[in-house]
C-alpha positions as YAML, in Angstrom:
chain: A
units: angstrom
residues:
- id: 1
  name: UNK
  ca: [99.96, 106.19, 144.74]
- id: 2
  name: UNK
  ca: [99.69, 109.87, 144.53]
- id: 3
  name: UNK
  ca: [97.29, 111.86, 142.79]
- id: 4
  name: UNK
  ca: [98.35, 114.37, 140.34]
- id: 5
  name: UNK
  ca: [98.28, 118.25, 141.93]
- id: 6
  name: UNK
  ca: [99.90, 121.87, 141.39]
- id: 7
  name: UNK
  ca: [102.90, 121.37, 143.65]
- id: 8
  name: UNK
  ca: [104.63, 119.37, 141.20]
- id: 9
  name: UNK
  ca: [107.72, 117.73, 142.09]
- id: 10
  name: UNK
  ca: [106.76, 115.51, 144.38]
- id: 11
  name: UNK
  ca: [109.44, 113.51, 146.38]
- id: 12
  name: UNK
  ca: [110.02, 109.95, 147.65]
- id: 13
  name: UNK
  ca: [112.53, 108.91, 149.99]
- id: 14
  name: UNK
  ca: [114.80, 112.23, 148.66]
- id: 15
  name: UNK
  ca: [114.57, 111.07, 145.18]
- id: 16
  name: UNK
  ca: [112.33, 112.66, 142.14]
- id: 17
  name: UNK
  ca: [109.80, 110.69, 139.64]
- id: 18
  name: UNK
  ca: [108.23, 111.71, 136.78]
- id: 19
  name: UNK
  ca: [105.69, 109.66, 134.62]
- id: 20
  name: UNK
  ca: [106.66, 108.80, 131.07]
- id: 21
  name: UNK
  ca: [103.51, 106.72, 129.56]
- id: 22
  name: UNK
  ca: [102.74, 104.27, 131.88]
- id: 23
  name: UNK
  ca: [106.02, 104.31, 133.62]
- id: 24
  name: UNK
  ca: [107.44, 105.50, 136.92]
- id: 25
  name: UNK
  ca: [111.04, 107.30, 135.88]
- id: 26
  name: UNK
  ca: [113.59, 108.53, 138.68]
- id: 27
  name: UNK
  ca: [115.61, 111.20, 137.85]
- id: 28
  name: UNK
  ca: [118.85, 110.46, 138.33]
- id: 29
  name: UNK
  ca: [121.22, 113.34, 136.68]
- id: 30
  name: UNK
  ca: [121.31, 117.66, 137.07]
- id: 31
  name: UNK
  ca: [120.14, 117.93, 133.14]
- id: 32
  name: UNK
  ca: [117.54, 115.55, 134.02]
- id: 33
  name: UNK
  ca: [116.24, 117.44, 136.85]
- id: 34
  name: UNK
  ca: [116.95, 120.87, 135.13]
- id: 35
  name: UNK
  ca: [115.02, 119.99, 132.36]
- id: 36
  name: UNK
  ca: [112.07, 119.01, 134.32]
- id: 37
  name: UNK
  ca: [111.89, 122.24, 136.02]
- id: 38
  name: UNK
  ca: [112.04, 123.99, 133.11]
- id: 39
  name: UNK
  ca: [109.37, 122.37, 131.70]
- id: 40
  name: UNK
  ca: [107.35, 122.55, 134.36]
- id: 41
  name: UNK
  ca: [107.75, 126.39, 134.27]
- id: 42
  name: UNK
  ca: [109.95, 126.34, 137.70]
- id: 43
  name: UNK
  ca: [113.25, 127.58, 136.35]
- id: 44
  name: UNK
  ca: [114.67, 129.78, 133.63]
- id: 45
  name: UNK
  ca: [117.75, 130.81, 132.60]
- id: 46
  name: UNK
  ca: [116.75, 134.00, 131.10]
- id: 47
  name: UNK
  ca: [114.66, 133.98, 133.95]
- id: 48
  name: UNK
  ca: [116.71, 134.87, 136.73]
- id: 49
  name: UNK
  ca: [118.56, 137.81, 138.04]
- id: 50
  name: UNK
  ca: [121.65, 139.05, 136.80]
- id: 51
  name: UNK
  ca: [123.90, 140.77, 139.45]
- id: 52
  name: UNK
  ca: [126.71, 142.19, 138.01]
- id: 53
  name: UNK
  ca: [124.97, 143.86, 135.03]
- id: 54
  name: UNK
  ca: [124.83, 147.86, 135.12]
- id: 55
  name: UNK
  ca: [121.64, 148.90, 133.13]
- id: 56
  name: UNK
  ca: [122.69, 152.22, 133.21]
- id: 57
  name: UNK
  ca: [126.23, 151.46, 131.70]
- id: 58
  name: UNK
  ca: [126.04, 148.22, 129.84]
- id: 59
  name: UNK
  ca: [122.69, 148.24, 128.06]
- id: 60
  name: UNK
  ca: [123.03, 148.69, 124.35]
- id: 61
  name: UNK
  ca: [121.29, 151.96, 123.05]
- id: 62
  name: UNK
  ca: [121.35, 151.42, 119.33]
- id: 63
  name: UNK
  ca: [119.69, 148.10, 119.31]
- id: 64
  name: UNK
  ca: [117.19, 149.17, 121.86]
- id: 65
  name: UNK
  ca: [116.01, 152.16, 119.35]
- id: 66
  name: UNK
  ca: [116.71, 148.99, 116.70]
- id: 67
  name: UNK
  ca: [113.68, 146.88, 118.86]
- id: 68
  name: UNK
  ca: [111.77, 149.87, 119.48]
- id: 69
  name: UNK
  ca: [111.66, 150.60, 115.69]
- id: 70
  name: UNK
  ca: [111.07, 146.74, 114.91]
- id: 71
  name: UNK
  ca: [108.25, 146.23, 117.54]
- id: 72
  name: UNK
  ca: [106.49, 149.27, 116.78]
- id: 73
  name: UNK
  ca: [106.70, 150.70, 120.12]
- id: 74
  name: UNK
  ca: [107.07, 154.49, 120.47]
- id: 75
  name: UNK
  ca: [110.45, 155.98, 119.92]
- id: 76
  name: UNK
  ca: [109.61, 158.51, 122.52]
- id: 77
  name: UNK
  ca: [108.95, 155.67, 125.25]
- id: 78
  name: UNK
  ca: [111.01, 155.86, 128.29]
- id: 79
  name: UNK
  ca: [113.55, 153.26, 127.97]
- id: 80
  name: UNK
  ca: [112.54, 152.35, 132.04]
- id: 81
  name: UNK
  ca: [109.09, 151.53, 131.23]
- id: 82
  name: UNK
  ca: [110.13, 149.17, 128.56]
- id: 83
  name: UNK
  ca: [111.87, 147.22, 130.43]
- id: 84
  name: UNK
  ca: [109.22, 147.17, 133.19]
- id: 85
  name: UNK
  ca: [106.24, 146.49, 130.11]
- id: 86
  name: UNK
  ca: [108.31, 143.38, 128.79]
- id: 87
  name: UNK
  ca: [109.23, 142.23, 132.18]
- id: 88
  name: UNK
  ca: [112.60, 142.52, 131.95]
- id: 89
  name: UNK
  ca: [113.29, 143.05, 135.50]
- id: 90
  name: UNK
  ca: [113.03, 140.95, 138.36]
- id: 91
  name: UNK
  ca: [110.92, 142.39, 141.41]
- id: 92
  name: UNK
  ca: [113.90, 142.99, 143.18]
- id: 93
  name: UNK
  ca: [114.70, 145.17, 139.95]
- id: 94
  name: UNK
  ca: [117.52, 143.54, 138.82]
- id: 95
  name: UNK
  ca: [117.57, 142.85, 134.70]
- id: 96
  name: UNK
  ca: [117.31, 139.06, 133.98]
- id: 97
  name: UNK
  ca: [119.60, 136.99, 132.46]
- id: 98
  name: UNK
  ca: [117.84, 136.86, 129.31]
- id: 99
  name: UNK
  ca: [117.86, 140.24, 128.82]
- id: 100
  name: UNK
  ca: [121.37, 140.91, 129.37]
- id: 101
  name: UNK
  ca: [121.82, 138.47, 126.54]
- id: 102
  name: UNK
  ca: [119.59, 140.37, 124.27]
- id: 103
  name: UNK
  ca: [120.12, 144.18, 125.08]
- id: 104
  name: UNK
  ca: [123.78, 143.98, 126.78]
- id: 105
  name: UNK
  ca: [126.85, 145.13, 125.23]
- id: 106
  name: UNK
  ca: [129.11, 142.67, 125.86]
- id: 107
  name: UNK
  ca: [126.92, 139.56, 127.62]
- id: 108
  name: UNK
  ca: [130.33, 137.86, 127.01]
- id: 109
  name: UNK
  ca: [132.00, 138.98, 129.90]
- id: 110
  name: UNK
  ca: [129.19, 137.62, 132.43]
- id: 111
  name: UNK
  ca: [128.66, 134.23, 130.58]
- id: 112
  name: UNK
  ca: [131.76, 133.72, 129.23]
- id: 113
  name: UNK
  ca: [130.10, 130.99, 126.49]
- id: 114
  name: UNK
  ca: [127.53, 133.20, 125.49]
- id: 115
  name: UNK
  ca: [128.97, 133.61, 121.51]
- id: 116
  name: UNK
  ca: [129.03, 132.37, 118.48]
- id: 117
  name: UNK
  ca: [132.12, 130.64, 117.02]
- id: 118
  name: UNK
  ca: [132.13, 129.58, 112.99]
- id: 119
  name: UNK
  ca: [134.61, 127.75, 111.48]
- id: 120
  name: UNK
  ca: [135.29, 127.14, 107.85]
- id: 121
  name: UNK
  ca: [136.83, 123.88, 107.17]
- id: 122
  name: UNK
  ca: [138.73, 122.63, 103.62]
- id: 123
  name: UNK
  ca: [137.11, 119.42, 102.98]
- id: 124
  name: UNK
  ca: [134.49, 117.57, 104.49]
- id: 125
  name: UNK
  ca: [136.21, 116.46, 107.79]
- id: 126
  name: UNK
  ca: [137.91, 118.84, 111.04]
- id: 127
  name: UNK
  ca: [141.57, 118.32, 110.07]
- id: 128
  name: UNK
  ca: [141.92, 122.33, 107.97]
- id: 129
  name: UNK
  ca: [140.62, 125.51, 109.47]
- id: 130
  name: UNK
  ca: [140.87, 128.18, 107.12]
- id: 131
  name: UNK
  ca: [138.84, 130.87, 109.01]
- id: 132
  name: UNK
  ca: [137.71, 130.66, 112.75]
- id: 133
  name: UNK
  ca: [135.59, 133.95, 114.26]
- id: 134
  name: UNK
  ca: [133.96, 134.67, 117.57]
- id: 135
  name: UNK
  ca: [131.22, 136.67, 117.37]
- id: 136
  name: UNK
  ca: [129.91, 138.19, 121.15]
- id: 137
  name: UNK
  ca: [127.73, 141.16, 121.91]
- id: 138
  name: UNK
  ca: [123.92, 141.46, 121.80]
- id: 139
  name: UNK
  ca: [122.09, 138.02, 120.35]
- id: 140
  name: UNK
  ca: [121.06, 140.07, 117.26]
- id: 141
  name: UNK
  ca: [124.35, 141.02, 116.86]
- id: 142
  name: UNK
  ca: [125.64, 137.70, 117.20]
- id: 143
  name: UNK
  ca: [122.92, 136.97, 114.19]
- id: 144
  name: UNK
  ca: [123.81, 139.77, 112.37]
- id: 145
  name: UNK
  ca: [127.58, 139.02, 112.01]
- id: 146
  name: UNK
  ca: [126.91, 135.29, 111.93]
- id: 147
  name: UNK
  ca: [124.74, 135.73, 108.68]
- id: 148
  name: UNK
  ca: [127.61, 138.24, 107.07]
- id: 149
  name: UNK
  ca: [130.04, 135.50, 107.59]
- id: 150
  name: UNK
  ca: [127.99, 132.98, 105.89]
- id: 151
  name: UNK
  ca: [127.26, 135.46, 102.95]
- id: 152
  name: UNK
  ca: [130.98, 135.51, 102.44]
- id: 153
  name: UNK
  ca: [131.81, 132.13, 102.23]
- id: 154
  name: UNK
  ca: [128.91, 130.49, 100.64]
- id: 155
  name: UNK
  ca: [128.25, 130.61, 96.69]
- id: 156
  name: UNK
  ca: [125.44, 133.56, 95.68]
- id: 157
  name: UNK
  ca: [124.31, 134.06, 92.06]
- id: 158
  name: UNK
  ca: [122.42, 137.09, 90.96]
- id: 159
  name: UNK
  ca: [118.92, 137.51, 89.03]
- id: 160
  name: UNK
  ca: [119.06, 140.80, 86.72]
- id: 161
  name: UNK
  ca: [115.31, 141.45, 87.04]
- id: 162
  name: UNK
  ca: [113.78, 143.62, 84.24]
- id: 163
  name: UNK
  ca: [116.42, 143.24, 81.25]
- id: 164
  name: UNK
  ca: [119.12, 144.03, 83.18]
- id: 165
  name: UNK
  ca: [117.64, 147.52, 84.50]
- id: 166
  name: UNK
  ca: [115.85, 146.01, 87.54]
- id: 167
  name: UNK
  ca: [117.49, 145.53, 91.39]
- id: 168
  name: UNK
  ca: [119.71, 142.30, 91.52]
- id: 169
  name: UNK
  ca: [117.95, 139.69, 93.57]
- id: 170
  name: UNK
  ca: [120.28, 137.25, 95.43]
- id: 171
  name: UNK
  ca: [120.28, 133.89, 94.98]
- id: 172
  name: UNK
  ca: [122.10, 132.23, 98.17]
- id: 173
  name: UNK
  ca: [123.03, 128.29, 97.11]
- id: 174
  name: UNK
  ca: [121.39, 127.54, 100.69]
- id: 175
  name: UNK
  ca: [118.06, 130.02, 101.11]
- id: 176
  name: UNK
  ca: [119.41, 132.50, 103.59]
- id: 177
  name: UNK
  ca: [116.19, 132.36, 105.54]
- id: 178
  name: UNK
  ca: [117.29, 128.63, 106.27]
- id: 179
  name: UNK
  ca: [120.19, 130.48, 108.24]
- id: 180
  name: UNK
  ca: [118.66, 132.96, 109.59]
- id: 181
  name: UNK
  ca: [115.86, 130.58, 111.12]
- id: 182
  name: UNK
  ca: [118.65, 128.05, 112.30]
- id: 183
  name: UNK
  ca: [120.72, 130.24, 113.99]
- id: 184
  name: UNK
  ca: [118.48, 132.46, 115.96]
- id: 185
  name: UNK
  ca: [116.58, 129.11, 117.19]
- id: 186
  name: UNK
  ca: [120.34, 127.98, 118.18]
- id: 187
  name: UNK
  ca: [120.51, 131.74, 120.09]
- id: 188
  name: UNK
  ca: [116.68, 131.50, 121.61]
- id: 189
  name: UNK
  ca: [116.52, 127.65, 121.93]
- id: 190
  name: UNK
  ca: [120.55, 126.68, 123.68]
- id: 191
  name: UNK
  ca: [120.90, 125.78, 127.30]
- id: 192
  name: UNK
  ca: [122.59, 128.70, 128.95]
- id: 193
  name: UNK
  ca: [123.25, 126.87, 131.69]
- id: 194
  name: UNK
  ca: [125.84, 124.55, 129.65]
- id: 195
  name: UNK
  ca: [129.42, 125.92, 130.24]
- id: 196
  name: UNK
  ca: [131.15, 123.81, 128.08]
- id: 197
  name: UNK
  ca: [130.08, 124.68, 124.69]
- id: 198
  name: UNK
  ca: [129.14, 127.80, 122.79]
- id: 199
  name: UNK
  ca: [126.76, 128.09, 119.47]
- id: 200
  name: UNK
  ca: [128.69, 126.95, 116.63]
- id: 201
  name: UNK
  ca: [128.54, 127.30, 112.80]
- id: 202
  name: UNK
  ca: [131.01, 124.87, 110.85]
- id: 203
  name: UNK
  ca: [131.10, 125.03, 107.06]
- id: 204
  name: UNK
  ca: [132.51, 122.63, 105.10]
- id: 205
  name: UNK
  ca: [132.71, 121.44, 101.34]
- id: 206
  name: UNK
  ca: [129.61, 119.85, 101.35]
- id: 207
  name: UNK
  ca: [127.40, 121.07, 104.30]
- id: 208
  name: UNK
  ca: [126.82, 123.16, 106.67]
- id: 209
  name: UNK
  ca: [126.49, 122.48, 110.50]
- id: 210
  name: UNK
  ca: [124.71, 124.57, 112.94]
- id: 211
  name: UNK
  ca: [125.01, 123.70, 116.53]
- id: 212
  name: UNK
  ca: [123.82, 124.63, 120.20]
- id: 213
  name: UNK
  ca: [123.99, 123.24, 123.63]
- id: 214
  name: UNK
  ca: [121.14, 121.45, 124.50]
- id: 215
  name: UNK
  ca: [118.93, 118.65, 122.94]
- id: 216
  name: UNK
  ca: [115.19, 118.80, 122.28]
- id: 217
  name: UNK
  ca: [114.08, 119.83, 125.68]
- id: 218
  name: UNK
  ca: [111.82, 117.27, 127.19]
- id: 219
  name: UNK
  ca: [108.23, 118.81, 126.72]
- id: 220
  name: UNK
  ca: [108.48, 118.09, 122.97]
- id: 221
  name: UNK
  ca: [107.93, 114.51, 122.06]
- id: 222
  name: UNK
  ca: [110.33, 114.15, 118.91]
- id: 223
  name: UNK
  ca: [107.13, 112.66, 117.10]
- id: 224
  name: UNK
  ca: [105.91, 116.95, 117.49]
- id: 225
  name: UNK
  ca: [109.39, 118.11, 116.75]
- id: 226
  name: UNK
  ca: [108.58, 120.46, 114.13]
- id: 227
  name: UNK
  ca: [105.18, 121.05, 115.06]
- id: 228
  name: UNK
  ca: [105.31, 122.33, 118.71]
- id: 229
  name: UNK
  ca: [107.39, 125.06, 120.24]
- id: 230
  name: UNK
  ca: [108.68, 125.30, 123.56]
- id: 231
  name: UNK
  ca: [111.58, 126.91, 124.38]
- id: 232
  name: UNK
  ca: [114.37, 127.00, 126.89]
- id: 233
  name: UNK
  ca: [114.18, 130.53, 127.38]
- id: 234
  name: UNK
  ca: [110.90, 132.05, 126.51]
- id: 235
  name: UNK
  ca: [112.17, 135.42, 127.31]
- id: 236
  name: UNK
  ca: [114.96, 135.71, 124.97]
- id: 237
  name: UNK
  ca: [112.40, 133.67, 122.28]
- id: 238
  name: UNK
  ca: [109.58, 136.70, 122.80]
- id: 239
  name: UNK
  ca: [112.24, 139.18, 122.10]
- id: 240
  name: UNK
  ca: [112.95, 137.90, 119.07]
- id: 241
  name: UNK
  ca: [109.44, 137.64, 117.96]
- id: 242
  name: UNK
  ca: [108.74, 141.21, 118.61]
- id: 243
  name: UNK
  ca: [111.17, 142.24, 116.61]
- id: 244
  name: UNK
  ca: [109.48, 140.07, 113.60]
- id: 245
  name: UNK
  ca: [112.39, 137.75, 113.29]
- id: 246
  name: UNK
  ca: [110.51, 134.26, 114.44]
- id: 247
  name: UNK
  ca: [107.34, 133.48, 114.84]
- id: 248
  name: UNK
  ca: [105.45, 132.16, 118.25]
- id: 249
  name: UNK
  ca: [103.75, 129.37, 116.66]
- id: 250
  name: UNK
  ca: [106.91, 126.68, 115.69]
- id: 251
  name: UNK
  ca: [106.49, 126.80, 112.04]
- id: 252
  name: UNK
  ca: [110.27, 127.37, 111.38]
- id: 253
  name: UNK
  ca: [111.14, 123.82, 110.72]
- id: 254
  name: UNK
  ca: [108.42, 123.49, 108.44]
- id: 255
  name: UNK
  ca: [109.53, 126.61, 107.07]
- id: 256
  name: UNK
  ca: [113.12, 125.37, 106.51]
- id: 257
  name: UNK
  ca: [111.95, 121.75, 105.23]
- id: 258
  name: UNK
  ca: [110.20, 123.75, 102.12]
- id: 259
  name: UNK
  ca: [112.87, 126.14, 101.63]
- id: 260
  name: UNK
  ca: [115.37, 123.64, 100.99]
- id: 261
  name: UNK
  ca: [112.62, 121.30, 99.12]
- id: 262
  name: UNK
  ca: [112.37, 124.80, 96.54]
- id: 263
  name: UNK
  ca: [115.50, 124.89, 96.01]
- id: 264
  name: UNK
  ca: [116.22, 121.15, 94.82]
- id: 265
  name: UNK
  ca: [118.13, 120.51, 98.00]
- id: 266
  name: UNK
  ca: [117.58, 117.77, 100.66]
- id: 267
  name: UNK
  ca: [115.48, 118.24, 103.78]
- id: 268
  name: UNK
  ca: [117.58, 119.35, 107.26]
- id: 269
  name: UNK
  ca: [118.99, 116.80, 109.20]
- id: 270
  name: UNK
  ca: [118.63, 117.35, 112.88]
- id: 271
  name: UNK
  ca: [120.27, 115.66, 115.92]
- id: 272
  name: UNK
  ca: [118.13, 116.20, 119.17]
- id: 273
  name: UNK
  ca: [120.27, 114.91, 121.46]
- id: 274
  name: UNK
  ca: [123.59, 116.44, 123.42]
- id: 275
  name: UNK
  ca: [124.18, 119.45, 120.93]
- id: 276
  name: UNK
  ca: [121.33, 120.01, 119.17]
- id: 277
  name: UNK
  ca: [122.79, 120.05, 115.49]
- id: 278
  name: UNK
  ca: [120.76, 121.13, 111.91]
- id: 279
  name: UNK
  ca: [123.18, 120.01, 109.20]
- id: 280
  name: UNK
  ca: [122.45, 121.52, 105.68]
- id: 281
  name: UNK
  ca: [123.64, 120.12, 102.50]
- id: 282
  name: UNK
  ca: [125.23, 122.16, 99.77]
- id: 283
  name: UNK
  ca: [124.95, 121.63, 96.04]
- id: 284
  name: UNK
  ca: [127.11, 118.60, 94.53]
- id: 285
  name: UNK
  ca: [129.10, 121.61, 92.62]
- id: 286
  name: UNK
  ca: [129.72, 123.88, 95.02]
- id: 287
  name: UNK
  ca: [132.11, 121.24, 96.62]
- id: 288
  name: UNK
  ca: [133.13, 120.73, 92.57]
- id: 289
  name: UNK
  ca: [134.36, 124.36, 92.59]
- id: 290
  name: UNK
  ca: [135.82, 124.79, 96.10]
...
């Protein structure tokens, strides 16, 4: 029996427990014990160091005047003392992980998975690729050009507001704020520590699939998926928010579930396990006219 303290793990005969409910469990696998230091607040990916990334050389000067612009800080800032403000250096003043992802060039050449791939698919199944892109750089670049993809392949109708003389509104057959909140909680939420896989978009004639590496992490219950947010990288998630893109408070599911209820389609369907998937139905006559 040992009562509960700060120094959390504690360990028994060179093996870790945790308590589920009223239950002893061992952990007995890397993502298992990964995961439990990451929810414990022990490890981060976008945490840690980054050694072979020049800040001088490699940082991305348009999108950092892009952030500055979006989070309201002062253009005239010194580009040093936002990195020190947002803690994007480690004490040994090396930038983190996380925000080599976010405000490096080309992220892709230190973690090699770091990307997004979509694929366009004729049918409903893998056999026909008719497009395949890989999209590196920054994360909001990755969102950026991920989005434009999507915009090209997906059906949009127009509303002529004002008799014809007003702005034309798009009309995106899945809301594009469904996207845009999928993909950059693929990009905040993925485990960077997963070499195997990369963020994935796969369209097909009746949905749309939107993938990461990574299941729910372990600190949300799936009963508060939805409800709670806790992310894998809180860094790269705060970066985001300031630039007004997702909110801290884990509304975007709701968010998506009433998006697609507006606009007659079915709810999300998520997968929380392995490669954390949203899948998103298209209209019955999109598939009719592709």
């Amino acid at each position: 029996e040992v009562p509960s303290g700060a120094n959390k793990p504690y360990v028994l005969s060179g093996a870790i427990y945790v308590r589920i409910g009223p239950n002893s469990q061992k952990l007995t696998t890397a993502d298992q014990m990964r995961d439990f230091f990451q929810q414990s607040g022990k490890i981060y990916f976008d945490e840690a160091g980054c050694k072979d990334f020049d800040s001088t050389r490699d940082v991305d000067t348009e999108l950092l005047r892009d952030f500055k612009y979006a989070a309201r800080l002062n253009e005239n800032t010194p580009d040093d003392q936002i990195f020190r403000n947002l803690k994007l250096l480690t004490e040994d003043l090396l930038f983190k992980n996380g925000a080599v992802l976010f405000f490096g060039k080309q992220p892709e050449q230190i973690f090699e998975k770091a990307i997004v791939r979509c694929v366009a698919f004729k049918g409903k199944d893998k056999r026909f690729i008719v497009d395949d892109k890989f999209f590196g750089g920054t994360l909001h670049s990755q969102y950026i050009k991920s989005i434009q993809w999507l915009k090209e392949k997906i059906n949009i109708s127009y509303d002529i507001e004002g008799q014809g003389s007003g702005p034309r509104k798009e009309i995106w057959e899945i809301p594009e704020t469904v996207f845009k909140e999928a993909i950059i909680n693929s990009l905040s939420h993925r485990d960077y520590y997963d070499k195997g896989a990369t963020t994935i978009v796969e369209l097909y004639d009746d949905r749309v699939e939107i993938s990461n590496p990574g299941g729910l992490v372990s600190a949300i219950k799936l009963a508060d998926f939805g409800k709670r947010s806790h992310s894998r990288n809180p860094l790269i998630f705060g970066l985001f928010a300031r630039m007004q893109l997702v909110e801290q408070v884990g509304s975007g599911i709701m968010r998506m579930n009433d998006l697609m209820k507006e606009a007659g389609l079915p709810l999300p369907e998520f997968t929380t396990e392995g490669m954390f998937t949203i899948k998103l139905q298209r209209r019955p006559e999109t598939v009719e006219e592709t």
